[in-house]
C-alpha positions in Angstrom: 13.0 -29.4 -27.3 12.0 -26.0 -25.6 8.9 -24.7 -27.2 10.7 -21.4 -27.0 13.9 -22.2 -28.6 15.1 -23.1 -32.8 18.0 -24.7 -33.7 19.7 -22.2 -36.1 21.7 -23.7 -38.8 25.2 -21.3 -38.9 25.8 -19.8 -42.4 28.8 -18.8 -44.2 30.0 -15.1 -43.1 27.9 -15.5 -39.6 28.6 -13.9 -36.7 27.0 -13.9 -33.3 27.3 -10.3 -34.1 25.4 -10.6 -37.4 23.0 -13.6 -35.9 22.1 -11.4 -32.6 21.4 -8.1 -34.6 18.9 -9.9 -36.6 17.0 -10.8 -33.6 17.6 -8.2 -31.2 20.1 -9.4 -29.3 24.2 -8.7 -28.3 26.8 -11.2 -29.3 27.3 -11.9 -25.6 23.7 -12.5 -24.8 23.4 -14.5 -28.0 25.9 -16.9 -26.7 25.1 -16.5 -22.9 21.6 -17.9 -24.5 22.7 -20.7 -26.5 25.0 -21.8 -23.5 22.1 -21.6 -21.2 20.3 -24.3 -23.3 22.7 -26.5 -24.1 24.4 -29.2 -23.2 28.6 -28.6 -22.0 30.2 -30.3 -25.1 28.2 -27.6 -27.3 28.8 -24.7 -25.4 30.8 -21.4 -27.1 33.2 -19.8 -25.2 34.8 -17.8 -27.9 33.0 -15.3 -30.0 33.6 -16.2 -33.1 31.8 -19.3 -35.1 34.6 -21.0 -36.4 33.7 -25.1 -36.8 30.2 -24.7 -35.1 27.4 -25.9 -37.3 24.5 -24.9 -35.4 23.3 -22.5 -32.3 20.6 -22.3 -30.1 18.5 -19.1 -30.2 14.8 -17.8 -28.8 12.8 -17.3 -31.1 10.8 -14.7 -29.5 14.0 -12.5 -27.7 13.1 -9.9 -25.3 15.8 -7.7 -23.8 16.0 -6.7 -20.5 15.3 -3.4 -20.8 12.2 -4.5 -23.1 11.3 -7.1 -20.0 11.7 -4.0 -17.7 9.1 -2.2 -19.8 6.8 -5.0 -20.2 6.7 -5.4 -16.3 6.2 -2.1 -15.5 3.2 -1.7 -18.1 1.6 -4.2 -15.6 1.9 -2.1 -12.2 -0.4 0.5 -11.4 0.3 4.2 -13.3 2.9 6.6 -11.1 -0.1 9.0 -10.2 -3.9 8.4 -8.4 -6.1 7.3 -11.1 -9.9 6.5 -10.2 -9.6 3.4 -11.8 -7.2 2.2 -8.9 -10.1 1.9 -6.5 -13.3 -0.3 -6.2 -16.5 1.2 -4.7 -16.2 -0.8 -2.2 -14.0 -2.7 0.1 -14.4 -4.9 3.0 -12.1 -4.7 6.0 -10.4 -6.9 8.4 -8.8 -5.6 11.7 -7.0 -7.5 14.2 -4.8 -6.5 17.4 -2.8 -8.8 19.1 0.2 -9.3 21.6 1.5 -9.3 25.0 -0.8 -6.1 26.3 -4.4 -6.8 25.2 -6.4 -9.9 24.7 -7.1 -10.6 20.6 -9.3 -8.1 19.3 -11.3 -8.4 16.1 -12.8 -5.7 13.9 -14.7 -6.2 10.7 -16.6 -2.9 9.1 -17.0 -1.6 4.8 -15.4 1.3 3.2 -16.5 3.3 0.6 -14.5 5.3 -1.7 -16.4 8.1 -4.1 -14.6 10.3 -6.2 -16.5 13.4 -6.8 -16.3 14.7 -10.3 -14.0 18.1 -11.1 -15.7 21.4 -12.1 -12.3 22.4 -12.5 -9.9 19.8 -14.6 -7.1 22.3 -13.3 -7.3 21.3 -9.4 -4.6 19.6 -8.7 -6.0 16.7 -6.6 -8.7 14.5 -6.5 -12.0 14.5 -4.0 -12.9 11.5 -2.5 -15.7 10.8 -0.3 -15.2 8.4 2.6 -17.7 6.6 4.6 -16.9 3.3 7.0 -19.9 1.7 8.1 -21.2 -1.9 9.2 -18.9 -2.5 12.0 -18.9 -5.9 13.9 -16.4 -6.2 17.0 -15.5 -9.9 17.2 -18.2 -11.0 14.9 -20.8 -9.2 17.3 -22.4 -5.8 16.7 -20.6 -3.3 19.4 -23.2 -2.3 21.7 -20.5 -1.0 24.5 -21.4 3.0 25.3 -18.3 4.2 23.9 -18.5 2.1 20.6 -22.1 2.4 20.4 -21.9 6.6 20.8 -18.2 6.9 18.5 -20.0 5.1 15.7 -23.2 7.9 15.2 -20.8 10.5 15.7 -18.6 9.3 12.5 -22.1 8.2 11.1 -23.2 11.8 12.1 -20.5 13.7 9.5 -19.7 10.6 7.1 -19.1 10.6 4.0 -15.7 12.5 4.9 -14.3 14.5 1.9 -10.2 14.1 1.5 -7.9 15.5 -1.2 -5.6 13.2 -3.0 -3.2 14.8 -4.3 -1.6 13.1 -7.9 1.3 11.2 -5.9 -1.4 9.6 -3.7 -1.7 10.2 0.1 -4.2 12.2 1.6 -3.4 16.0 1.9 -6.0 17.5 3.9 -9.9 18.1 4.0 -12.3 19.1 1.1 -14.2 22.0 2.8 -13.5 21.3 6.6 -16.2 22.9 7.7 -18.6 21.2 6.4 -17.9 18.5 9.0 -18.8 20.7 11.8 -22.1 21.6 10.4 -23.6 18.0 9.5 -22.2 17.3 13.6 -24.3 20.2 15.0 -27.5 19.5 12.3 -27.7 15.9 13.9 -26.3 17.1 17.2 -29.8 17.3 18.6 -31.2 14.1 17.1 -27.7 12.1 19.4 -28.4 14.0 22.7 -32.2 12.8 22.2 -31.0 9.0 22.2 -27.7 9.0 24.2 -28.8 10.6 27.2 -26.1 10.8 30.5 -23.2 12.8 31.6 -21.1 10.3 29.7 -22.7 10.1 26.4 -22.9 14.9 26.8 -19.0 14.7 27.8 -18.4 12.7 24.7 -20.4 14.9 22.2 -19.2 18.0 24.1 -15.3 16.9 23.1 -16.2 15.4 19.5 -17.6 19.0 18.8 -14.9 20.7 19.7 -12.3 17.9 17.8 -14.3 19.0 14.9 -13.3 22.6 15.4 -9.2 21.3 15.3 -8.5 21.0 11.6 -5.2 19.9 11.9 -5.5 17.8 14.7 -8.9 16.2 13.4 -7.0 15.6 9.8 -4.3 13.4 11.9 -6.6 11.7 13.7 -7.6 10.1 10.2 -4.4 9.7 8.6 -2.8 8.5 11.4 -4.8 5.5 11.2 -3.4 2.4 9.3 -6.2 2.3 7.3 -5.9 5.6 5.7 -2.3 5.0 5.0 -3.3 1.4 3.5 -6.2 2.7 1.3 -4.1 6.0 0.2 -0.4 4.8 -0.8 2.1 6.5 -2.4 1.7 5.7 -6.1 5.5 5.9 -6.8 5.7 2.8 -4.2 4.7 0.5 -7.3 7.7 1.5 -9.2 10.7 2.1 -6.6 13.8 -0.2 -7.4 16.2 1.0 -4.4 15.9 1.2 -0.7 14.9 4.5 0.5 13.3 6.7 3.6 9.2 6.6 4.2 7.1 8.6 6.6 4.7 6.0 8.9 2.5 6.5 11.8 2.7 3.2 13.5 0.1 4.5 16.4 -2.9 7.0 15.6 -2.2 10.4 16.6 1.1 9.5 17.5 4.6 9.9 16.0 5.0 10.7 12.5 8.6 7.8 12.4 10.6 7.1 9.6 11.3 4.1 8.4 14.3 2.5 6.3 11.9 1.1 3.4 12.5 -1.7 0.3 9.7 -2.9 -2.5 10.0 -6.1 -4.8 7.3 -7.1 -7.3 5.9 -10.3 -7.9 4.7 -10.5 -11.6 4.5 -14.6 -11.7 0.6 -14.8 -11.7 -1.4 -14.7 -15.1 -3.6 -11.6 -13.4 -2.0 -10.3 -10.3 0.7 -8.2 -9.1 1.9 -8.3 -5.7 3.6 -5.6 -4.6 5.4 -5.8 -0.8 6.7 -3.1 1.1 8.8 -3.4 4.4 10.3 -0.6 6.6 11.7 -0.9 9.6 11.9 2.5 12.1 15.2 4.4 11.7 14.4 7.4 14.0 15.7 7.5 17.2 12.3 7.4 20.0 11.5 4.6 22.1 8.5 2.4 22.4 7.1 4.2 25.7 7.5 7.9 23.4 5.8 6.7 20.5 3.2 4.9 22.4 2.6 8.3 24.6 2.7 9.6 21.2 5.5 12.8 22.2 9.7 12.5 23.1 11.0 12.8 26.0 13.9 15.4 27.5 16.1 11.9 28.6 16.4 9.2 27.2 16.7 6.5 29.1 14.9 3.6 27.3 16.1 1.2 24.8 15.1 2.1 21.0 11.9 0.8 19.5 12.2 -2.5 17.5 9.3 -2.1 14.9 8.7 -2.7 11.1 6.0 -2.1 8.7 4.7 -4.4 6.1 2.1 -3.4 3.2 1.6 -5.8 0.4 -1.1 -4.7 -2.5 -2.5 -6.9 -5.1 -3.3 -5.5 -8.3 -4.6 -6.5 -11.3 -2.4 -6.1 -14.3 -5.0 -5.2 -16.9 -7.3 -2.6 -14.9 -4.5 -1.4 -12.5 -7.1 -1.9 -9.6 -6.0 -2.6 -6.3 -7.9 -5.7 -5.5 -6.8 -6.3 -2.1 -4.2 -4.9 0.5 -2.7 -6.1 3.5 -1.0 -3.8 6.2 1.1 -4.9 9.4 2.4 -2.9 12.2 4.5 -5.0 14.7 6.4 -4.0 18.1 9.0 -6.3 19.4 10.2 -6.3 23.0 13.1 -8.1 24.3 12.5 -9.9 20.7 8.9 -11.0 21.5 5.6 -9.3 20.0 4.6 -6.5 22.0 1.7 -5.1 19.9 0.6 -6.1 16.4 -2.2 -4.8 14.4 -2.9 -6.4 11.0 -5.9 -4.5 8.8 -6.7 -6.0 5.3 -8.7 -4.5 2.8 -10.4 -7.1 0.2 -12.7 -5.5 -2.9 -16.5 -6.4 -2.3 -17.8 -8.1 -5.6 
């Protein structure tokens, strides 16, 4: 016999009302139980007892809405906590499909919450800095990649506020970024010398100067929207409408979105999110990043898919996965995959 089941021995006066009240259950659950764990001959279909000698019931009885609890306990908390993130996480980039050749990128993230002087802000700091890169398991040595890395090295760590719902919201003291630029400035003009590497400072300084479009630069990126999800994403239980960028500094789309929870390992969580876009631009507009007066083209096909694994006890995000796919004429146009996996 189930380990999880006792034979109850029916007593004069019992009811499945009186029986289920006992041990938490309703009458119909009671017997939807016992006829979910026996054999046909035995089953009830009434709800009365009348010549039944002996029911099946748990002995540990958990109802749904107990279950629902329980389940929920082991999902992250509905607002940021610092506890969600490790110090440290490694990252895994990849770009494929019919317009480039396979590209791999591989780099660290840290993620440092600075402590409050003020308990009463209402978001949190956190201090970002991306480092270590290799570009298909080789260090980039290109110009461009060689000269784009100092410059983020130049103003890292970059301060973001998280607001309690999660996403970034905007810069912690913008100008801060412009200042560690031009205090190093010097130091990069010194080692890249040529009109190409003084064209590329020249614009990076005055990018830093662009607030808003510096702060889209960063959370158009998947990464950003991987590392800083919505909190309430770990608890939704109907479809609904999510904001994505699918390109950096591109199109802000929406998407038709749906979540389901896996709760089956002893530790883990998995939590998987897909959206699909339900706005109304084409591919060539959102890869140009800005509509069109006609259109002319066919829609985009495109979906997101995030998927984070946390752990049930500490609510840390352990790992998450994030995939942004194009489709043309149903085959893969562009697909960039990013994973982020917690370093020790």
């Amino acid at each position: 016999m189930d380990d999880n089941i006792l034979l109850y021995d029916i007593q004069s006066g019992d009811t499945l009302e009186k029986i289920g009240g006992k041990i938490g259950m309703t009458s119909d659950e009671l017997k939807d139980f016992h006829n979910s764990h026996c054999d046909k001959m035995n089953r009830l279909w009434f709800n009365n007892l009348a010549g039944v000698r002996q029911i099946i019931i748990p002995k540990q009885y958990k109802s749904p809405s107990q279950l629902k609890t329980e389940l929920e306990r082991e999902l992250p908390p509905s607002s940021i906590t610092r506890d969600f993130y490790a110090d440290t996480y490694l990252v895994k980039e990849s770009f494929s499909g019919i317009i480039q050749n396979n590209l791999e990128i591989e780099y660290k993230v840290d993620v440092k919450f600075r402590d409050k002087k003020d308990n009463n802000f209402p978001f949190e700091i956190a201090d970002i800095r991306t480092y270590d890169f290799l570009k298909n398991d080789s260090t980039p040595d290109d110009k461009m990649s060689s000269i784009a890395l100092a410059c983020m090295e130049s103003i890292s760590p970059i301060s973001f506020t998280i607001p309690v719902q999660g996403r970034i919201s905007g810069f912690f003291e913008f100008e801060t970024l412009q200042q560690k630029f031009e205090g190093k400035r010097q130091d990069l003009e010194d080692f890249f010398i040529g009109d190409v590497y003084k064209t590329y400072l020249k614009r990076f300084s005055e990018n830093l100067k662009k607030k808003d479009y510096a702060l889209k630069l960063f959370t158009s990126s998947l990464l950003y929207q991987l590392l800083f999800p919505k909190m309430e994403w770990f608890h939704k239980t109907y479809n609904w409408t999510e904001q994505f960028y699918f390109l950096p500094n591109s199109i802000f789309l929406k998407c038709s979105m749906s979540a389901n929870y896996n709760h089956e390992g002893t530790e883990i969580v998995e939590t998987k999110l897909n959206g699909t876009i339900k706005d109304m631009f084409s591919l060539q507009e959102i890869l140009r990043g800005q509509s069109f007066d006609n259109q002319n083209e066919e829609l985009a096909d495109g979906e997101i898919d995030l998927l984070y694994r946390t752990d049930k006890k500490t609510k840390r995000m352990l790992e998450a996965e994030a995939s942004v796919t194009f489709r043309k004429d149903q085959e893969i146009f562009r697909k960039q995959t990013l994973k982020l996996t917690q370093n020790g």
